[in-house]
N, C-alpha and C positions, 0 to 999 in steps of 0.2 A: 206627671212627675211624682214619684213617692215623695213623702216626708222628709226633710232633711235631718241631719244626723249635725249636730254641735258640737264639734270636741274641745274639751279643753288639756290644761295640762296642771293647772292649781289651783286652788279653790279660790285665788282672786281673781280670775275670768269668771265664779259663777254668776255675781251682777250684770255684768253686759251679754253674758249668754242669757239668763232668766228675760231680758230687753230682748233680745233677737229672736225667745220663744215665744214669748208676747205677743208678736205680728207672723208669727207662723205655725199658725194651727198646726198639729202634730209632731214639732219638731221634738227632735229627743236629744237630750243636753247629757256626752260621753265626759266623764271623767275619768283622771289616770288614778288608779285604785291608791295608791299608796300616798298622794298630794291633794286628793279633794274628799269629802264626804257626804254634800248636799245635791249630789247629780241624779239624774234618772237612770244611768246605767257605770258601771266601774268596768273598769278595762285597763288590762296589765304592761300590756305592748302597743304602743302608741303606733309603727309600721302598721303590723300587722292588723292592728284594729283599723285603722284608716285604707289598709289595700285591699279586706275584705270587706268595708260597705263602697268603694269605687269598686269593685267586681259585681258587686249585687245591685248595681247601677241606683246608689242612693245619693243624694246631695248632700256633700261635705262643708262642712262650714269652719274651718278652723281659725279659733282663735289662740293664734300662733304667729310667728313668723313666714313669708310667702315661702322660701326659701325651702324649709324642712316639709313641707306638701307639695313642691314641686319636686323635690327627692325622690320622696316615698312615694309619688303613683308614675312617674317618670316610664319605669318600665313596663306600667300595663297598657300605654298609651298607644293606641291601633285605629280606632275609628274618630275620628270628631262629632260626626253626625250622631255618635250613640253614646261617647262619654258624656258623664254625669256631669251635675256642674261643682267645681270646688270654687272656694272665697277665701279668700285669705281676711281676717279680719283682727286688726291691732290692739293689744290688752285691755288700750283706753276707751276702743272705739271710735278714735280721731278719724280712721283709713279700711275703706269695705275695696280690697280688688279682687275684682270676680277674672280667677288664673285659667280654667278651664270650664270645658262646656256651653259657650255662647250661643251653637244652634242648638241646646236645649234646656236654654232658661237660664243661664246663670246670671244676665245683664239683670234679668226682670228682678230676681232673686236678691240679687244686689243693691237693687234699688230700694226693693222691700224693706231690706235692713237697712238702709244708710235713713230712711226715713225713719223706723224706730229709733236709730240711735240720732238723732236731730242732725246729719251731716249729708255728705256727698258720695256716692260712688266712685269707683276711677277707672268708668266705662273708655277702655280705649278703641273700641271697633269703632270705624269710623261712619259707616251705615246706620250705625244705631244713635253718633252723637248726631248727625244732619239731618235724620229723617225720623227719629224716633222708632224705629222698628228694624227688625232683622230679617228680611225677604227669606232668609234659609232657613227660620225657625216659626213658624207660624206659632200660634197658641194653641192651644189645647180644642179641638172640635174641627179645626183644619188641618188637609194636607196639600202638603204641593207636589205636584203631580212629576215635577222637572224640576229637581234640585241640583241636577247639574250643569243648569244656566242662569240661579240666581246670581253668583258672584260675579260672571260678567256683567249681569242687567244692572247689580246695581254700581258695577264699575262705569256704566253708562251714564246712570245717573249722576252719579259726585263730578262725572264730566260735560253735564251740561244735558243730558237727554232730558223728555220729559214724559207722561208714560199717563196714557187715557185707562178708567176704571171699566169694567165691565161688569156688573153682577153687584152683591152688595156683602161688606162686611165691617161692621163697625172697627174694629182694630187697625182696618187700613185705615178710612175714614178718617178717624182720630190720629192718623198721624200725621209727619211734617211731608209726605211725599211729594214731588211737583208732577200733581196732576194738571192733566190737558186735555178737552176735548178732542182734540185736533195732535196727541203726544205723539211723539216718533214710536213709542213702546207701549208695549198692552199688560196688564194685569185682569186677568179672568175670574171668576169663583162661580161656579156649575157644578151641577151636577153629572151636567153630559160628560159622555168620552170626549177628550179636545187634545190634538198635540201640540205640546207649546216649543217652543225656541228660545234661543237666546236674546230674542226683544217679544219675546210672549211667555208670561208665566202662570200656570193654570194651579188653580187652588179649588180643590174639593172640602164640602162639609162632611165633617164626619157625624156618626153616634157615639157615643158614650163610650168609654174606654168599660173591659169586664170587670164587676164586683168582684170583691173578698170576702169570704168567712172565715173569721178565726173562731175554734170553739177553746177558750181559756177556762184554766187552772189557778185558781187563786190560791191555793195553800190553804191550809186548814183554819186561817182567821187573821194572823199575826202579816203586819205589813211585811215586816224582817224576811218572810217565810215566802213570798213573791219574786217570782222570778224575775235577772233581767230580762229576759225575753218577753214576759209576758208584761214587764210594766213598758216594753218599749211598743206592744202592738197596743194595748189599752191608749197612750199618748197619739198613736195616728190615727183611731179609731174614729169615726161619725157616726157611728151608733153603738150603743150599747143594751144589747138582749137580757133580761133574764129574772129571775125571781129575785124579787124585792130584798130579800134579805141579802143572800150575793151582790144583788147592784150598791148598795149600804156599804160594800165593803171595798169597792173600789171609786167609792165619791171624789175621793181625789182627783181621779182622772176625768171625771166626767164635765167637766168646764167643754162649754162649746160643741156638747153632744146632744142627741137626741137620743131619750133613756125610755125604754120600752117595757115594763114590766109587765110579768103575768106570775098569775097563781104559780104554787110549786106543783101541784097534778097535771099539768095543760103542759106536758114535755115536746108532745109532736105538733101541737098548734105553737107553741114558742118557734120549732125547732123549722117549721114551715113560712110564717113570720119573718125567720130572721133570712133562709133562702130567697124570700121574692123581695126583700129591701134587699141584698146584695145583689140580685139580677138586675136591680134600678142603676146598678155603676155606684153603690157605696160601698166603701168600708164596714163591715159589720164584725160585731165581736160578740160572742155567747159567753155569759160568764157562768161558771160554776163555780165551787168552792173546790177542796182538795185537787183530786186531777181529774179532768175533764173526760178522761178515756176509765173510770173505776165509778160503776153505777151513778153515773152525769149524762149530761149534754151531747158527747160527742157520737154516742152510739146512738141518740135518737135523731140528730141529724142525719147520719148515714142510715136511718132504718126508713127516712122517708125519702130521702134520695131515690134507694132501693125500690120501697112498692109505690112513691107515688112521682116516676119523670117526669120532669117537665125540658121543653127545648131548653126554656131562659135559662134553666141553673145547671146547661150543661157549660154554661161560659164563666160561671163562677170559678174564682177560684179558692182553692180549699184548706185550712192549714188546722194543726192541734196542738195547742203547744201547753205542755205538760207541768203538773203542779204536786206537789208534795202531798201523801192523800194525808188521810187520817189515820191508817193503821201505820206508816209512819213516825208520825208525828208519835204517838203513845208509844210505840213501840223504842222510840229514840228517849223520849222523857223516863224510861222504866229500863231501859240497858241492850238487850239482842236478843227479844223473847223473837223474833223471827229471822232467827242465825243462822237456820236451816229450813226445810222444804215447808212451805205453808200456803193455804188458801184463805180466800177470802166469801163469804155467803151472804145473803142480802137475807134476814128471817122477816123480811114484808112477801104478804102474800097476795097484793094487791096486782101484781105484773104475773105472778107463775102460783099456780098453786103448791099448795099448804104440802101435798104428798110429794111432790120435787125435792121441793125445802127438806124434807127430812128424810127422803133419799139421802138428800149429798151430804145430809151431817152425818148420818150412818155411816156412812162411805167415809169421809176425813175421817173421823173418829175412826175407824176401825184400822184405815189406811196410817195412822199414827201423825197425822198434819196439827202442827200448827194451826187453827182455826183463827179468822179474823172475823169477828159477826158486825156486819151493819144494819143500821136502822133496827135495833133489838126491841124498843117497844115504843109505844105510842100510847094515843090516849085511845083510839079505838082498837091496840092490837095488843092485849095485857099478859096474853095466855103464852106465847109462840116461845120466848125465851125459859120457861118452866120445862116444856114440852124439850126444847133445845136441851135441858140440862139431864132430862130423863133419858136421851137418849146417848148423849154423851157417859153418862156415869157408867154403861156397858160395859166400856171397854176405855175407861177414863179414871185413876186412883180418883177418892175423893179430899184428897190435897191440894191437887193439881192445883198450879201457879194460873189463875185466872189476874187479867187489866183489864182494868175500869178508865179509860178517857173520855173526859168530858169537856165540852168546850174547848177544844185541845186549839192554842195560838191567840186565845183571846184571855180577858185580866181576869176570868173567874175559871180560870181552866184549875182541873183537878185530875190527879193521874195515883190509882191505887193501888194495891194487889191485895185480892181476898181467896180462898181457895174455891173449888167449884160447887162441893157440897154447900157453901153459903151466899151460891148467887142467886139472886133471886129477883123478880121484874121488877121490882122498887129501886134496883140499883143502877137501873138505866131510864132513857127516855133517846127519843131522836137524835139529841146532840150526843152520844157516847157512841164510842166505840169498844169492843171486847174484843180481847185477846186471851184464846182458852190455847194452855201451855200443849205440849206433845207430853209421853209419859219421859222424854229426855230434857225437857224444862226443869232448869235449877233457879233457886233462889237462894238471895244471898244478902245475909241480913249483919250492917256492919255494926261498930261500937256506937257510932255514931247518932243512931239512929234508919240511917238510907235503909232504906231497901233497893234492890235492883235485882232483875229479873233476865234471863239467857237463855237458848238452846244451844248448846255444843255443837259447834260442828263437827267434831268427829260424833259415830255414831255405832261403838262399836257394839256387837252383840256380848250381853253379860254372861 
């Protein structure tokens, strides 16, 4: 069963949702964008938000009326064996009724809350108030082999049958069944091939359902700046991957994880790490900073995918969900210095060498790009950004609208514009990023003081 999903509709449901998150690891608590503001995800259309995580088969939890969720998912209703479970759950918390999904948790789910919130469920299947269990829904590690003879077997039973164990499994065990040695009806749990019947019900043990990788984007520092998508994968996540610094920045979410850090050089021992813990059947999440897929995580994942396969992680499965980089972020704080065609270059020559690197600035530069430089200097790399502006001034005025961001999304950020002839390595380190203007780069310096920085989109020849 995925994570459940919590909706609300105003921010006085968020106490008794923050209670029902409480006792379910992962759940992610929806608010309606315009009535709540303390939620884990904001959402504008309460239908539609609700008909798209019952299509993505996630467990709905609304705290609402039954009424308006048996509306709204009314029409997708097709299978019972595969819909999710939804709850109806009342503002105060007095009333948990689990409406849909009983052979896939929603009674157990139910209960779960009705115990957070110190009350009762209003379990009405009646197999599960006599005997404590649902023949049609095993839990999680079994299946049943013949789910199309539970509902008579256990119509059997509420009439009086009684039904001998074979094999072993604690969840039967624990419940209220009326076993008998000597019962009219059988309950199996094998591994063999066995055919069962309508007074024979065969239950296989499984393995592990398949891990997840997420490789996330956290935006460039500032919480504001994080996606909902990625603060709802971070909330279901059981591990979290990644350099110390990144994990610092999603502390919030990490209550009831297991936080794995490594150095920031160790990209493909992280990124191999976080594969064979999702081939265990966990949830895994790699975090980066800005976006995952722009000199990050996501491409050292897929580069040992690539050279080094393994069976296990062809089961995994695999998601990237995207974050706000850093030439962004400066680029937004300073006005539309990348309004038109622009690149992006990494001047570390630690991964390609030094003669690549100044290939492709030749090349932008000459090619009239927008240039974004990351990682411009460091403490062992002092020279590369000088070298960068020697070859830039070629074919670069030496006016040219150069940005300086630094620490871009956190409380000591700072965002400048100086011209190119006065950049120099002192005016960067790791945490900045550069933006070196095209020769159509204007600036634009008001009364006020502002500066703000643009390329034209139109681009015509003078």
């Amino acid at each position: 069963m995925k994570p459940p999903a919590i909706v609300i509709l105003g921010e006085a449901s968020v106490a008794i949702a923050r209670q029902i998150q409480s006792a379910l690891p992962g759940a992610t608590i929806y608010g309606l964008a315009e009535r709540t503001q303390t939620v884990d995800v904001s959402y504008n259309r309460f239908g539609d938000t609700v008909r798209e995580l019952f299509s993505s088969s996630t467990p709905i939890i609304g705290i609402c009326a039954a009424g308006i969720l048996i509306r709204t998912v009314a029409p997708l209703l097709v299978n019972k064996r595969a819909e999710p479970p939804v709850i109806a759950v009342a503002e105060d918390g007095s009333a948990i009724v689990p409406l849909l999904g009983g052979l896939t948790g929603a009674n157990q789910l139910a209960t779960a809350i009705a115990h957070a919130l110190d009350t009762r469920a209003a379990i009405t299947a009646t197999g599960q108030l006599r005997f404590n269990v649902v023949l049609e829904a095993p839990p999680s590690g079994y299946q049943l082999a013949n789910p199309e003879h539970a509902k008579s077997f256990t119509s059997d039973l509420l009439a009086g049958a009684t039904v001998k164990l074979l094999g072993e499994a604690p969840w039967l065990n624990q419940s209220n069944l009326p076993f008998d040695p000597r019962g009219t009806h059988t309950i199996e749990v094998t591994n063999c091939s066995v055919t069962g019947s309508s007074t024979h019900l065969v239950y296989h043990p499984t393995s592990l359902p398949p891990g997840k990788l997420t490789i996330v984007g956290t935006g460039p520092g500032a919480a504001a700046w994080m996606t909902p998508e990625v603060r709802a994968i971070l909330q279901s996540a059981t591990d979290l991957v990644g350099y110390k610094t990144y994990l610092d920045l999603v502390q919030d979410f990490a209550h009831g994880k297991q936080r794995h850090e490594s150095d920031n050089r160790v990209e493909l021992d992280r990124a191999r790490h976080a594969l064979d813990l999702a081939a265990e059947g966990r949830s895994v999440v790699v975090v980066s900073s800005g976006d995952p897929g722009i000199y990050a995580m996501a491409a050292a994942v897929f580069e040992v995918l690539d050279r080094e396969p393994k069976p296990a992680w062809d089961l995994i499965e695999i998601q990237v969900a995207a974050g706000i980089s850093a030439m962004q972020a400066a680029a937004a704080a300073i006005g539309a210095p990348l309004g038109h065609d622009f690149c992006a270059i990494s001047l570390s020559d630690i991964l390609k060498p030094w003669s690549v690197i100044e290939q492709r600035i030749a090349a932008a530069a000459q090619a009239d790009f927008v240039i974004a430089f990351y990682n411009p200097v460091s403490k062992q790399r002092t020279w590369q950004l000088a070298k960068a502006q020697e070859i830039l001034l070629n074919w670069r005025s030496p006016t040219t609208p150069v940005v300086l961001g630094r620490n871009l999304g956190r409380s000591e950020q700072s965002v400048r514009v100086i011209s190119l002839e006065q950049l120099t390595p002192a005016h960067a380190d790791m945490r900045t990023v550069i933006l070196i203007g095209s020769n159509k780069t204007r600036t634009i310096r008001r009364a006020n003081g502002e500066v703000w920085v643009y390329t034209p989109r139109t681009y015509e020849e003078c």
